[in-house]
C-alpha positions in Angstrom: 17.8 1.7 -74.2 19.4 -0.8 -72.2 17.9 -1.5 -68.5 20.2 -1.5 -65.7 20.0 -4.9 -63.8 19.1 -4.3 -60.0 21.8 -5.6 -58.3 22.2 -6.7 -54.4 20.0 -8.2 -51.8 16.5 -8.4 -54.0 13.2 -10.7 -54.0 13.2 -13.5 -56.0 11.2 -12.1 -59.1 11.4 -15.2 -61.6 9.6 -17.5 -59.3 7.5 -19.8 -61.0 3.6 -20.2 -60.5 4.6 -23.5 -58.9 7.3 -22.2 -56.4 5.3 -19.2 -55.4 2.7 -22.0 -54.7 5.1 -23.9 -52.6 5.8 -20.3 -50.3 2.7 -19.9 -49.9 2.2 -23.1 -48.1 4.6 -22.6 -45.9 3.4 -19.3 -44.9 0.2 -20.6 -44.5 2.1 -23.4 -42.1 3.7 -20.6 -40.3 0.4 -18.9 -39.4 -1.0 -22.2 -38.1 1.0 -21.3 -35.0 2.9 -17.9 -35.3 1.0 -14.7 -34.5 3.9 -12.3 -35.1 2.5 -11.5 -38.4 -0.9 -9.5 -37.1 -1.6 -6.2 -36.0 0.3 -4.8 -32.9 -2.8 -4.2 -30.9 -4.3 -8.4 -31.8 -0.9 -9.2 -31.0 -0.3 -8.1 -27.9 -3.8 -9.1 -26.4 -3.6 -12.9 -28.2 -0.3 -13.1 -26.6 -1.5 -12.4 -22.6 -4.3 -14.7 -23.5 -2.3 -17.5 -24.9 0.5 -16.7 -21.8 -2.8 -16.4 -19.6 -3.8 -19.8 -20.4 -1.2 -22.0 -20.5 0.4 -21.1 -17.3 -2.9 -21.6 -15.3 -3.4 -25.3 -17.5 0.5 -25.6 -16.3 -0.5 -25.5 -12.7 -3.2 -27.3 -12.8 -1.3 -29.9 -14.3 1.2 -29.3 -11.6 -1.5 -30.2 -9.2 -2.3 -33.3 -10.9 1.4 -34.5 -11.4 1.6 -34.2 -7.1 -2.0 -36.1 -6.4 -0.4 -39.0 -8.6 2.8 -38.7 -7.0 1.9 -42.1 -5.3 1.0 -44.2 -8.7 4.4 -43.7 -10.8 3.2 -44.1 -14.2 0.7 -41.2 -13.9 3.0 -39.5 -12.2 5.7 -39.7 -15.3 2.5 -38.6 -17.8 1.6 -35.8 -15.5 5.1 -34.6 -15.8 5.5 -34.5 -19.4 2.5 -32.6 -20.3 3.2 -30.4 -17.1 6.7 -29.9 -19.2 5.2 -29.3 -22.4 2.8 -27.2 -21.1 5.4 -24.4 -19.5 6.6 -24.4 -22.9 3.5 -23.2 -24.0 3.7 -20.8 -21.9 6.5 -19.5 -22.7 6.9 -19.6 -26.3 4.0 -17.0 -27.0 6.6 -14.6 -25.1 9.6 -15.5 -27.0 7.9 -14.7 -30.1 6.3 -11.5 -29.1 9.8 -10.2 -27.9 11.3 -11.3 -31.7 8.2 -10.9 -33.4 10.4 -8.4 -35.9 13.1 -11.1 -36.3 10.6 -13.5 -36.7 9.1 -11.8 -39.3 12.4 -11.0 -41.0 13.1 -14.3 -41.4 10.4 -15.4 -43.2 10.4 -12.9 -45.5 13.7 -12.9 -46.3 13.3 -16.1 -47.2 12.1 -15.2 -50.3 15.1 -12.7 -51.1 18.1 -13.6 -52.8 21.2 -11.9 -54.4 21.6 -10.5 -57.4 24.7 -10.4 -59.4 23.7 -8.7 -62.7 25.4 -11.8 -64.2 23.3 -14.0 -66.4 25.8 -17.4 -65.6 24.8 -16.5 -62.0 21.1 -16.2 -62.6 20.7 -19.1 -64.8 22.7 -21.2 -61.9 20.0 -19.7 -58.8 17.7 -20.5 -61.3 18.3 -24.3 -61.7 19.3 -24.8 -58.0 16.0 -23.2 -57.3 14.2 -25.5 -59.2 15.5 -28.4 -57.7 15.5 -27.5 -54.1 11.5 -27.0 -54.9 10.7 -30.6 -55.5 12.3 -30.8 -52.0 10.4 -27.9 -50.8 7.0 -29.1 -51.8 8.0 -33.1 -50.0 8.6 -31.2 -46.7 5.3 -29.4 -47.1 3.6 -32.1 -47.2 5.3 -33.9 -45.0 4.7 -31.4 -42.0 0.9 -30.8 -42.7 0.8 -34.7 -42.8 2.8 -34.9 -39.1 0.6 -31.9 -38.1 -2.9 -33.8 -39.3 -1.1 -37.0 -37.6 -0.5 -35.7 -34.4 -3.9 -34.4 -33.6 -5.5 -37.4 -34.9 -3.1 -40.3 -33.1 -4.2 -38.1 -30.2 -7.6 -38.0 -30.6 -7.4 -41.9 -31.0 -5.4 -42.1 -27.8 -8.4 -40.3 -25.6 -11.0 -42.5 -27.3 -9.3 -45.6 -26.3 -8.7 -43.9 -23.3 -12.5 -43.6 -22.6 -14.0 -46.2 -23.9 -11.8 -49.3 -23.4 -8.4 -48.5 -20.8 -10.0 -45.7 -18.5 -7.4 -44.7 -16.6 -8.9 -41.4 -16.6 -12.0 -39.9 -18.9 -9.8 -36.6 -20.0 -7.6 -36.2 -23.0 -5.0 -36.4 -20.7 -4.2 -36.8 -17.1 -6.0 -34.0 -15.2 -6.9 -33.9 -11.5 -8.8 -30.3 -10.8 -11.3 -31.6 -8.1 -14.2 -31.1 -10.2 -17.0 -33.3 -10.7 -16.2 -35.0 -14.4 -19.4 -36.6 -14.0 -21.2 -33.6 -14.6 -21.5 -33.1 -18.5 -21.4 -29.7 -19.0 -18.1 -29.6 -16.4 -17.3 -32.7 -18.4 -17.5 -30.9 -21.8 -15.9 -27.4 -20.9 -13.0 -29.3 -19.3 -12.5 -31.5 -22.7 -12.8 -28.4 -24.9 -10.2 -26.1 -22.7 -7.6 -29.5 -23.0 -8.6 -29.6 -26.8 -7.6 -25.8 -27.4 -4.1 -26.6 -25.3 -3.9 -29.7 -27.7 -4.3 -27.3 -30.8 -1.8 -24.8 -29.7 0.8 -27.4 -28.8 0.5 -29.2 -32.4 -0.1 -25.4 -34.0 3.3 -24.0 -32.6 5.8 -27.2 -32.6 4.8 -27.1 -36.7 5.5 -23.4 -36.8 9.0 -23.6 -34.7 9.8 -26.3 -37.4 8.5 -24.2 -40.7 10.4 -20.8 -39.5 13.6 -23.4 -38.8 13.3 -24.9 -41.6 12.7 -21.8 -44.2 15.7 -20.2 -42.2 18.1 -23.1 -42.9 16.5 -23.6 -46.5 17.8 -19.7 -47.6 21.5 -20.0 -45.6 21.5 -23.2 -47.7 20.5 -21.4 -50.9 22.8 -18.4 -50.3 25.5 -20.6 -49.4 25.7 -22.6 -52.1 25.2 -19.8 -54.7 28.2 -17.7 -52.7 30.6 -20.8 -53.5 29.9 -21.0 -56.8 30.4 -17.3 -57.5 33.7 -17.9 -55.7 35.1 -20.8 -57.5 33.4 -19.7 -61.2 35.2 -16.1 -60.5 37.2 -16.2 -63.9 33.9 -17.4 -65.9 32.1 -15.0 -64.2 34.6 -12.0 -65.2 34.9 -13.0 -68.5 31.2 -12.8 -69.2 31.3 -9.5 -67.7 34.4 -8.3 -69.5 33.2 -10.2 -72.9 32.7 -7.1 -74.8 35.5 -5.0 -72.7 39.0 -4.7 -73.4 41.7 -6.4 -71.5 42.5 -2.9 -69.5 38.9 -3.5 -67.6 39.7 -6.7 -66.3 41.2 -5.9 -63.4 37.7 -3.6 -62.4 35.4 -6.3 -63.6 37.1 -8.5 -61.3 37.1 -6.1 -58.2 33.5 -5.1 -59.4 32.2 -8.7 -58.9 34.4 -9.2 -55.2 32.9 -6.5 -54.2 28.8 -8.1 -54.6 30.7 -11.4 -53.3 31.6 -9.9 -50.1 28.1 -8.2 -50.0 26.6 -11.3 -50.5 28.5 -13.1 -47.8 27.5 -9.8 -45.3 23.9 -10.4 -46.4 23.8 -14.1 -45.3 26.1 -13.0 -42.2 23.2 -10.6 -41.0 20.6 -13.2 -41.5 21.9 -15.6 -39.7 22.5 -13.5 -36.9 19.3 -12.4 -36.9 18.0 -16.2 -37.3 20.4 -17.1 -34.2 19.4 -14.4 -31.5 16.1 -14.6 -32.1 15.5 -18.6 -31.7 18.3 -18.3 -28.7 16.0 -18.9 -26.1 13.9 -21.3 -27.7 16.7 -23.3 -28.2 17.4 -23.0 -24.9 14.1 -24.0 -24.3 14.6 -26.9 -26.5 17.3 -28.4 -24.6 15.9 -27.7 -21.0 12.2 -29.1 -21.9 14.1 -31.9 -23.8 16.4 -33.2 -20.7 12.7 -33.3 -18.8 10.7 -34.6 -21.4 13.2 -37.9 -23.0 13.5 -38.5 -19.0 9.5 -38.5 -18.3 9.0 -40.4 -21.3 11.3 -43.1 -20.8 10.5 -43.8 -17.2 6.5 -44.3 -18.6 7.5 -46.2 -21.3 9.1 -48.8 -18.7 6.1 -48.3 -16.7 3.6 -51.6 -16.5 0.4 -49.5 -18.0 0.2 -50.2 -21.5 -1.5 -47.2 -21.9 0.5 -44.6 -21.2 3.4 -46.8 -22.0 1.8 -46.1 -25.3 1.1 -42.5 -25.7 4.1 -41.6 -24.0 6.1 -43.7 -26.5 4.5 -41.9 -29.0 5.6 -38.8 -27.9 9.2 -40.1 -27.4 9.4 -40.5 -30.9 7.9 -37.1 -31.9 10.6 -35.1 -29.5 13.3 -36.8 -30.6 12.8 -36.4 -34.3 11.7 -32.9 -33.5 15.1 -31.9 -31.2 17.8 -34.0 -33.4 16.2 -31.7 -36.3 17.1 -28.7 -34.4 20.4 -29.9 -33.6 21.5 -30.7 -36.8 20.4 -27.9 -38.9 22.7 -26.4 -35.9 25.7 -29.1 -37.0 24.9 -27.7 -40.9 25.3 -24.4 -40.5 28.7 -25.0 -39.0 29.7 -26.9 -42.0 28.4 -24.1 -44.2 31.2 -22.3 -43.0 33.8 -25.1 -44.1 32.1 -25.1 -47.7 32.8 -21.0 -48.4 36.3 -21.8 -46.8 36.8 -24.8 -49.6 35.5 -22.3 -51.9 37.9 -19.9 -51.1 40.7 -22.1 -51.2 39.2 -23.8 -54.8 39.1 -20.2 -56.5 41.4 -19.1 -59.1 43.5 -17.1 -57.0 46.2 -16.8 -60.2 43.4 -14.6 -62.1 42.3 -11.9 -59.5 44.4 -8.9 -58.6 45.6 -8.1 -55.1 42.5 -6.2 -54.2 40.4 -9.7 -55.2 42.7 -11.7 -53.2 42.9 -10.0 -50.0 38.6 -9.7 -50.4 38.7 -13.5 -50.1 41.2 -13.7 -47.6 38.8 -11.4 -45.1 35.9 -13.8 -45.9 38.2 -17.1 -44.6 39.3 -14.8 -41.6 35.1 -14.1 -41.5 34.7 -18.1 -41.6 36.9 -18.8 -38.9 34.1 -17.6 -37.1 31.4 -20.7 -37.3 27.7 -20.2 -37.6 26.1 -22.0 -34.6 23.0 -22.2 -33.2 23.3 -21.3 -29.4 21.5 -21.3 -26.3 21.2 -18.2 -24.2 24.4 -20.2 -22.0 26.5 -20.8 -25.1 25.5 -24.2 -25.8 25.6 -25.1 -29.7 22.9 -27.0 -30.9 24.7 -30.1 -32.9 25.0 -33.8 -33.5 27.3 -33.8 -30.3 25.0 -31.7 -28.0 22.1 -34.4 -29.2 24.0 -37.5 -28.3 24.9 -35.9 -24.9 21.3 -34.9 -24.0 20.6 -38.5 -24.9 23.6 -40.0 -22.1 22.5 -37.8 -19.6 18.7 -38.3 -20.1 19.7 -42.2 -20.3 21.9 -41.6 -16.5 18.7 -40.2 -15.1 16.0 -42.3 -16.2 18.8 -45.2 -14.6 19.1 -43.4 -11.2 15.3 -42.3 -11.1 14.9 -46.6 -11.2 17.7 -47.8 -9.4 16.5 -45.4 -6.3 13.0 -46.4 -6.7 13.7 -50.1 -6.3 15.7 -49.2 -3.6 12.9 -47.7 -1.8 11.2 -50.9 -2.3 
């Protein structure tokens, strides 16, 4: 008896023990951060907590960006870290309101589409296995920045303490306690250390659930073009023990999964987009303040700061132009299935076939973006012109200040 292929949107059953190995590291990535995936009732009370304490570590640093309002280079680091820290505060609420997209999109991740062709299967098969060397490099690569982070700064408040000592705290805080006392000493250290986990913990996470989202439009993608253009292959496998009567349906038959397929990726990435909106808009509005806080430090005379912060400089902006241009490639996915459309052997198909691709360019004109929640699309242009207007800033912020002088 013959088994009937499952067709459709399915989970990748043929994974090797390799590639599940690479998954899992990634999930274990996500969780280093995310919380969407536990119970409802832990859920909701870890995300008051985590809302609970960064907004009152976001005032406090609030308090300490004003008392160094007179010594600018303190005053720049305060800023920063008060900006990263409202971004701690509000991420944990972003994901608990898409915690169900959230979770969609990593698990989808995992799914792909099923023909029922084996030319189809062997070719998800091989571009698979090469997108998993790939995979298992940018595994590494963001438990090594993760590791990196925490330990440049841990190395940051040592030489802070023992040899600059600009201030004896990880970093800049002004509370009116007395820092002298140990155990104030100690309880104030470990509440900065837990905000330092968190911060590290959920920038990795952001990246892992953007990254696994862009790896599987990428995936799809590309095995949607090829069904496209290798139509006529495709068919004849299909219609290899048919006559020529069939050919016609074979051909309709496979359009049909095509256009599925196409939905499928459609619905994810809609999915993918409304649920990161407002981070995204997050991104762009903690950017602006952060690239501008950083770069007035970095030209302040403390080397110091000048150091940390440039530290930091670099880690946003490989961070944000990451975000912007997996934005900038899924609007060229949309060009690629209109090239494949236009590459297919249109002379083959009957009408039905033809007017099925025709929908999906009229679908394509349509361009997957990522957007903020005021219609800005994350891309390469968006990036440079955060850049300009964080460079027009930092220039008036200094021209003004010398001014003053």
């Amino acid at each position: 008896m013959i088994q009937k292929i499952q067709t459709g949107e399915v989970p990748i059953k043929w994974l090797t023990d390799e590639q599940i190995r690479v998954f899992g590291s990634f999930s274990w990535l996500v969780a280093v951060g995310e919380w969407f995936w536990r119970e409802r009732k832990i859920l909701k009370t870890s995300t008051y907590f985590w809302i609970a304490n960064n907004t009152i570590m976001f005032f406090a640093m609030l308090f300490t960006t004003y008392h160094y309002i007179d010594y600018f280079p303190m005053l720049a680091y305060s800023a920063h870290h008060s900006t990263l820290l409202f971004a701690d505060a509000v991420i944990p609420l972003v994901f608990y309101a898409n915690r169900r997209k959230c979770r969609y999109i990593v698990e989808r991740s995992k799914y792909s589409y099923e023909y029922g062709s084996e030319l189809m299967s062997a070719f998800a098969k091989e571009l698979l296995a090469k997108r998993t060397v790939q995979m298992r490099r940018i595994s590494w690569l963001m438990q090594f920045i993760t590791f990196s982070i925490l330990f440049v700064v841990e190395a940051f408040f040592l030489l802070e303490v023992l040899l600059l000592k600009n201030y004896k705290t990880v970093f800049p805080f002004y509370i009116g306690m007395d820092l002298d006392d140990p155990v104030v000493y100690c309880l104030v250290i470990s509440w900065q250390q837990v905000c330092v986990l968190f911060t590290t913990g959920i920038i990795t996470s952001c990246m892992v659930v953007l990254y696994l989202a862009w790896n599987h439009i990428s995936l799809e993608t590309t095995i949607l073009c090829y069904a496209i253009r290798n139509s006529k292959e495709i068919a004849e496998e299909a219609g290899a023990n048919e006559d020529d009567s069939h050919e016609s349906n074979i051909y309709v038959d496979h359009f049909r999964h095509v256009v599925k397929h196409h939905q499928m990726i459609l619905i994810y990435y809609e999915k993918f987009n409304s649920s990161l909106k407002w981070l995204t808009t997050l991104v762009f509005m903690d950017g602006i303040c952060l690239f501008v806080s950083s770069g007035l430090a970095v030209l302040a005379d403390n080397f110091g700061i000048k150091a940390k912060l440039l530290f930091f400089l670099e880690t946003q902006v490989c961070v944000i132009y990451a975000w912007c241009w997996i934005g900038q490639y899924l609007n060229d996915k949309g060009d690629q299935i209109l090239r494949a459309c236009a590459d297919a052997p249109w002379w083959c198909m009957p009408k039905p076939c033809r007017s099925t691709l025709l929908m999906i360019m009229r679908r394509c004109m349509r361009p997957m973006n990522l957007k903020t929640a005021l219609g800005t699309i994350a891309n390469r242009a968006s990036f440079m012109d955060m850049l300009t207007t964080c460079y027009q800033a930092v220039n008036i912020i200094i021209q003004t200040r010398e001014k003053i002088k």
